[in-house]
N, C-alpha and C positions, 0 to 999 in steps of 0.2 A: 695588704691582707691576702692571704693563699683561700685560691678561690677554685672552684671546681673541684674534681677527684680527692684530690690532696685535702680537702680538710679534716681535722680530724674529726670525731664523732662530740664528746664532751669537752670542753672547758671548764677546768673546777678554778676560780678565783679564789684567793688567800688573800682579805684584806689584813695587814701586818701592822699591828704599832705595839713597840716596844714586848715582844711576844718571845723575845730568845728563849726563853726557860720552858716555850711550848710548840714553837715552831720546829722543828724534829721531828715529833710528834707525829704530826698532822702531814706533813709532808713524806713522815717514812711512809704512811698508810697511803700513798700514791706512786709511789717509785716503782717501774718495772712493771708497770701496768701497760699497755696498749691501746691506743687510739683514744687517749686523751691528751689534753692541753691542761699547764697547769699554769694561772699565771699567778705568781705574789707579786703582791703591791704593798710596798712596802711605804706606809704612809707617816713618813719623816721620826721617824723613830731615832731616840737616841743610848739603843743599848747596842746589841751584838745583829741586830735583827735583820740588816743589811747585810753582813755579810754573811750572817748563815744561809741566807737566802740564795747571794751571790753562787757560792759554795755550792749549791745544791742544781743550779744551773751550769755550771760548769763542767759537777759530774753527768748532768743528763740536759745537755743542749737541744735535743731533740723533743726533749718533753714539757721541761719547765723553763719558763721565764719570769723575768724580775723588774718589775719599773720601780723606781725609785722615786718620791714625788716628796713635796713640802707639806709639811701632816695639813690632814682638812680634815680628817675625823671618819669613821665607820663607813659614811654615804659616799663619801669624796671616794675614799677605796675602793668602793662596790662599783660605784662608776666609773672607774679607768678600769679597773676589772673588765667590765661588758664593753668597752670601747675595744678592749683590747682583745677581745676572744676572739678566736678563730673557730672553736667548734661549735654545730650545729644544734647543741645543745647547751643549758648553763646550769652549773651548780656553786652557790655561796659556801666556801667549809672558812668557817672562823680560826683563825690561826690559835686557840687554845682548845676547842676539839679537834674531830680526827673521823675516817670514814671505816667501815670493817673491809677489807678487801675480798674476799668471799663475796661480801653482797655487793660490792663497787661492780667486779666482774659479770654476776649477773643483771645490774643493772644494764652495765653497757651490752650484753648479748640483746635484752629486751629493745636497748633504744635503734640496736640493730636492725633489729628485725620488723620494729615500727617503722625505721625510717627507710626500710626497701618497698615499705608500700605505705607512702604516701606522710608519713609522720605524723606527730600529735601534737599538740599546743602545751604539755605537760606532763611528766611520770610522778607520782607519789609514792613514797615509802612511807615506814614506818619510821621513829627516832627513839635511840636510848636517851635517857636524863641518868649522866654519871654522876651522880652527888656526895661531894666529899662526906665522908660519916656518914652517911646513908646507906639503904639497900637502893639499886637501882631501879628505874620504872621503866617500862617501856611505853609508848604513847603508839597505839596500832588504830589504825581506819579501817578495819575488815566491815564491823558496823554499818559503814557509810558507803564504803565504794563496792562494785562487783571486782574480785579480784581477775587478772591476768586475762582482761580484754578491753578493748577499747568501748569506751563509754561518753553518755554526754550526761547534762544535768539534770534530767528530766530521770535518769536511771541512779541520782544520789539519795540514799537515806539522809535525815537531818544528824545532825553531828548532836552526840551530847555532852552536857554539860563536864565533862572533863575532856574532850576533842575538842583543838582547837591545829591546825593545821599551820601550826611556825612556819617558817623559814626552812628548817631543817629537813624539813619532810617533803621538799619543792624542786625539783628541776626542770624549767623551762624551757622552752624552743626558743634561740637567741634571738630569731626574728623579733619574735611577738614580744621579747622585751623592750629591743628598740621601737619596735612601733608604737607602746606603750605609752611613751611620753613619759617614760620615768624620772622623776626629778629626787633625790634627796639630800636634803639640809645639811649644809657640811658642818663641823662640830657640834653635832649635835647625835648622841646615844638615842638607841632604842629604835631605829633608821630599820629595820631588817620587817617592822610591822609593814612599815609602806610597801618594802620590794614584794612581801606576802601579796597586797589589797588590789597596790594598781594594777599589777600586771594580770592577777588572777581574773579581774573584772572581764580582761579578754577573752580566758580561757574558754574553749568549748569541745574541745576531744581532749579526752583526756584518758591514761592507764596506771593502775594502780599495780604493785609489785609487793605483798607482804612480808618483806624484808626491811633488818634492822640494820638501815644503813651507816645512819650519822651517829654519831657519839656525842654528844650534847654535855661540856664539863659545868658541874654547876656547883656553888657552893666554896670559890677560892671567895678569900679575903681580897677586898676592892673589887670585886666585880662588878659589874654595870646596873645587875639585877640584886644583888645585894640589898637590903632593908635600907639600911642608910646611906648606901650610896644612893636609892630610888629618891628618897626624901629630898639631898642637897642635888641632886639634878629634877628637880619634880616640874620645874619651867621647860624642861628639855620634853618631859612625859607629856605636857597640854599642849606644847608645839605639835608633837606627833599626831596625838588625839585629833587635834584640828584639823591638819593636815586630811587625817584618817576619814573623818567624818567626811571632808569635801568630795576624798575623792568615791565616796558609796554611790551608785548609778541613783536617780533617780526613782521618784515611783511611778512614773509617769511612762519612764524607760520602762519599768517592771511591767506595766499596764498593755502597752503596747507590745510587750511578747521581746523586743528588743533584746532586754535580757530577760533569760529565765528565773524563775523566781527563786528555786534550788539555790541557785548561785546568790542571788543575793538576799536570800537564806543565812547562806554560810557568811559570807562579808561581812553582815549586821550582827551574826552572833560572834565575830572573832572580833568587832570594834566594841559591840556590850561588853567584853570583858575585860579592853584594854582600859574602856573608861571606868569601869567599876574601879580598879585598882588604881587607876591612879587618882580617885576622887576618895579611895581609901586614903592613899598612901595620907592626902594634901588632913583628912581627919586623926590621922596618928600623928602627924606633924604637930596640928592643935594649936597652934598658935592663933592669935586674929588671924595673923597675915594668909597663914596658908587656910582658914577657914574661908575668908574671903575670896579669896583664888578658888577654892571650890565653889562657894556660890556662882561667881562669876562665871564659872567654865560652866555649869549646868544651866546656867540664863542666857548663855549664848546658844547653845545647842536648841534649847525652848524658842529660840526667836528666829534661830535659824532651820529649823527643821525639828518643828511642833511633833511631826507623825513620830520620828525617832523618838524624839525627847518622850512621849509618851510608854514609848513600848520599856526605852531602855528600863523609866523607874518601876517600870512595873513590874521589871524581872528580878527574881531573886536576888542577883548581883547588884542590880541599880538601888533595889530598895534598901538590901544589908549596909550598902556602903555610904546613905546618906541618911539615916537616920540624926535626928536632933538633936541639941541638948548633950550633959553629961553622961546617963546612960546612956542616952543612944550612941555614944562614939565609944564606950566599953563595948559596945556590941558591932560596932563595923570594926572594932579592932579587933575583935574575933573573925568576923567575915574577910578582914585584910588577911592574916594568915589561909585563913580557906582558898580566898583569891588565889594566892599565890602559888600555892599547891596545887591548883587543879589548872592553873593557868600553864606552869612549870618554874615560875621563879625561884622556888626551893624545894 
């Protein structure tokens, strides 16, 4: 690994599978940029994806690189990704979105000029939702954060109920990723919540830049987040959740000042949403089977962390999405589409 002077400033990872018809894209919106790293990973894809990838290293050897690996799915990616970075910074771009370059540039001026005194543990943007046959949204935290100075937790407004702080909106200090203990589940979708929770849990300086960075494509046919893709991967969604829930600090941590409450503020309101909708998703499903899976995932939550399980039903989202009986799943199946819109699934 190039260590000292020579590193660059950001590493933007490109997890790849089967993405030829988007990776162009995403990759033109990085080209000819400076002091970044780009690595794709390409994870055992069997279209064109490798070698477009190849291609694209070849024209610019100084910028991007390409691993080639046997598919492991989304997390597998994301982790040779962060293995593999050299820059001081991290950014995840999804090989079927894309960055604005305009704002990539003054991104990197900011993480510049953070990292000559002293750096931060994370910079925040804004993110586009480009949605096929849509008008597009923008998702801004001006609300929440002080813009364009460094801040801690105790200076965050609460996020509301259509803030929720994806992936997209996150660039990390690579350190604190590694430090992290990040783990995620290889073949398994919906992986980018964890990279959101764990590492955030560390975060404690942090700057925000109100700029639309990422471009968020949403709304292709077989998409991840798609309605019925959500449904027939919904085992994949309760993995996560689990996951999600483990890894929330405690309250005991909270009590002791350990972590500030701010922070895990925000953590319990971006897992309340992820559980609302996927305890949606399992009452649109409707079958026994997936009704049982939802009791089940809400009984284990109850037995494993009563305080949560209380707050969660008591929120608009926990109570819409488990309502009883025949009406009541006409009505969380309204509350699902709401989910999903304020969350950014559609």
């Amino acid at each position: 690994m190039t260590t000292g002077a020579a590193l660059p400033l950001l590493t933007i990872v490109v997890p790849s599978f089967n993405a030829a018809a988007y990776l162009h894209r995403a990759v033109d919106s990085l080209v000819g940029i400076g002091d970044i790293d780009v690595v794709i990973v390409d994870d055992g894809s069997t279209d064109a994806t490798g070698v477009i990838a190849d291609n694209f290293a070849a024209v610019h050897p100084d910028t991007i690189r390409v691993v080639h690996q046997k598919n492991g799915g989304h997390g597998a990616a994301i982790e040779t990704g962060i293995a593999h970075a050299r820059g001081r910074y991290l950014k995840v771009l999804d090989a079927d979105d894309w960055l604005d370059r305009a704002a990539l540039v003054r991104v990197l001026d900011t993480l510049r000029g953070r990292d000559a005194v002293g750096g931060i543990d994370a910079l925040f943007t804004d993110f586009v939702h480009d949605r096929v046959g849509k008008q597009n949204r923008v998702s801004r935290f001006d609300s929440v954060f002080p813009e364009r100075q460094v801040f801690g937790w105790n200076d965050v407004e609460r996020f509301s109920k259509r803030q929720y702080l994806m992936m997209h909106a996150i660039i990390y200090r690579t350190a604190l990723l590694r430090e992290s203990g990040l783990q995620l589940p290889h073949h398994t979708f919906y992986v980018d919540n964890l990279y959101v929770i764990v590492p955030l849990a560390r975060v404690r300086k942090m700057y925000y830049l109100p700029v639309s960075l990422y471009h968020y494509f949403i709304g292709r046919v077989g998409q991840s987040v798609e309605a019925n893709v959500m449904l027939a991967r919904v085992d994949q969604q309760l993995l996560v959740n689990k996951l999600a829930l483990h890894a929330l600090p405690s309250p005991t941590q909270v009590s002791s000042g350990e972590v500030p409450l701010a922070l895990y503020t925000a953590l319990l309101h971006y897992v309340e949403a992820l559980c609302a909708v996927t305890s949606a998703t399992l009452a649109r499903g409707g079958t026994p089977e997936h009704l049982r899976k939802r009791q089940d995932f809400w009984a284990e939550i109850k037995r494993e962390n009563p305080w949560v399980y209380t707050r969660m039903r008591r929120s608009f989202m926990g109570t819409s999405s488990n309502l009883p009986g025949q009406a009541g799943r006409r009505v969380t199946l309204l509350a699902y589409h709401v989910a999903r819109r304020v969350v950014g699934f559609s």
